[in-house]
N, C-alpha and C positions, 0 to 999 in steps of 0.2 A: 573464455572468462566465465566466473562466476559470479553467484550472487554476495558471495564475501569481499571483492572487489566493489562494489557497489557502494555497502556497510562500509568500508574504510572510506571511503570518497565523503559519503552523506552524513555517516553515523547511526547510531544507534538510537539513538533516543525515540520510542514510541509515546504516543497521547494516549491515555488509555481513560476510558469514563467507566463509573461504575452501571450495573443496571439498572439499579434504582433509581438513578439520577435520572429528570425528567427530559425531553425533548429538547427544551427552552435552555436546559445547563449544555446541553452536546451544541444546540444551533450556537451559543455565545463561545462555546470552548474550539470550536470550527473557526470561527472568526475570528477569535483572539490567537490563535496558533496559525490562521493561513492556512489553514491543510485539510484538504478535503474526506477526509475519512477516520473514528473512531474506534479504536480495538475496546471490545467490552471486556472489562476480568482484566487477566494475563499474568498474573503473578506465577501460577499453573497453565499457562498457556492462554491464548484465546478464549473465550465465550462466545464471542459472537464478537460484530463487524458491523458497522453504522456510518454508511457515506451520505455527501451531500443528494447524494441523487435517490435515495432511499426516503430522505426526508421530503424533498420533492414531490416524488411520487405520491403520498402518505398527507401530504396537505392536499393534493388535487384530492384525493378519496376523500378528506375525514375535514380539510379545513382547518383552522386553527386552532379547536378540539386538539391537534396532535403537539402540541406544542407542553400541555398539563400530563399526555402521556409518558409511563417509562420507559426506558432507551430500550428496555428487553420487549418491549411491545412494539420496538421496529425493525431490530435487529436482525441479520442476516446471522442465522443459528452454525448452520454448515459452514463453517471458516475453512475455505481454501487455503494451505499454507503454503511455504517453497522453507528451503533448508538454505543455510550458506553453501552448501557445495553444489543447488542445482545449477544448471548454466543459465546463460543469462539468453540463447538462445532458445531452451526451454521455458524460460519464463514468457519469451514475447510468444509465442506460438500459445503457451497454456492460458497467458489474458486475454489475449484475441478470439482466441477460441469459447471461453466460456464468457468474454465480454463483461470481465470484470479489470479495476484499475487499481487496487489497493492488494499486497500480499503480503499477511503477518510473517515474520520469518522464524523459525522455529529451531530450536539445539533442543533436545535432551529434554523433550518435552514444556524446554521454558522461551515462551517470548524474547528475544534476543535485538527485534527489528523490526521494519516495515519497508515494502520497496513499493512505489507507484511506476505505472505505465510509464509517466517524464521520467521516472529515474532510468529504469530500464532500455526505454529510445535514448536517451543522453549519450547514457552508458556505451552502448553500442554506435551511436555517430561518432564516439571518442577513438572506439577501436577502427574504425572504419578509415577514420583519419587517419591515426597512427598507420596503418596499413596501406595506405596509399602516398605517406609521406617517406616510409619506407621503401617502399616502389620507385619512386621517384628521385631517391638519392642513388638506391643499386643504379637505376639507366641512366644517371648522370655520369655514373663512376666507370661504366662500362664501355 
């Protein structure tokens, strides 16, 4: 399976904030959407990348100070992307690996998606099932 199995399950729809916009518009736009990660830009792709654990982080150093800051003064610059056609066994292994939960998805240079680590493990207990519910009709038939 890939990560376009996914996008049809979840959808497309990305959050995206601008960078200008201060700390304090990403923390309410977080909680108002439920979703723990913002895509900065994206019209042309990513800019950057802005989760809860970024903002986290970024109050233990700076305090509430960071709340008047702009989103590009938090932002994770190097946007890790995935394609609709990586698999989605490649995605678990590449978020584990660099220990990140949020992957913008990318066509043709434009913003398309977002997939999170929940999508991805879902994704895959869905297949697993499937897979083992088909096991289990073969040795019934058999």
């Amino acid at each position: 399976m890939n990560v376009e199995a996914i996008l049809k399950t979840k959808g497309r729809d990305v959050v995206t904030i601008a960078p200008e916009a201060t700390i304090n518009d990403a923390v309410l736009l977080l909680r108002r959407k439920r979703i723990g990660a913002l895509v900065i830009g994206g019209a042309t792709g990513p800019e950057g990348i802005l989760s809860e654990r970024d903002i986290v982080r970024a109050l233990a150093d700076y305090g509430a100070r960071i709340f008047d800051l702009p989103v590009s003064a938090l932002m994770t610059r190097r946007v890790i992307t995935c394609t609709p056609k990586d698999s989605v066994s490649g995605l678990m292994a590449e978020m584990t690996a660099r220990r990140i939960r949020h992957l913008p998805v990318v066509e043709d240079g434009a913003l398309i998606g977002i997939v999170s680590i929940g999508d991805v493990v879902k994704h895959h207990l869905d297949e697993v099932e499937h897979e083992a519910n088909a096991l289990r009709q073969f040795i019934a038939s058999a």
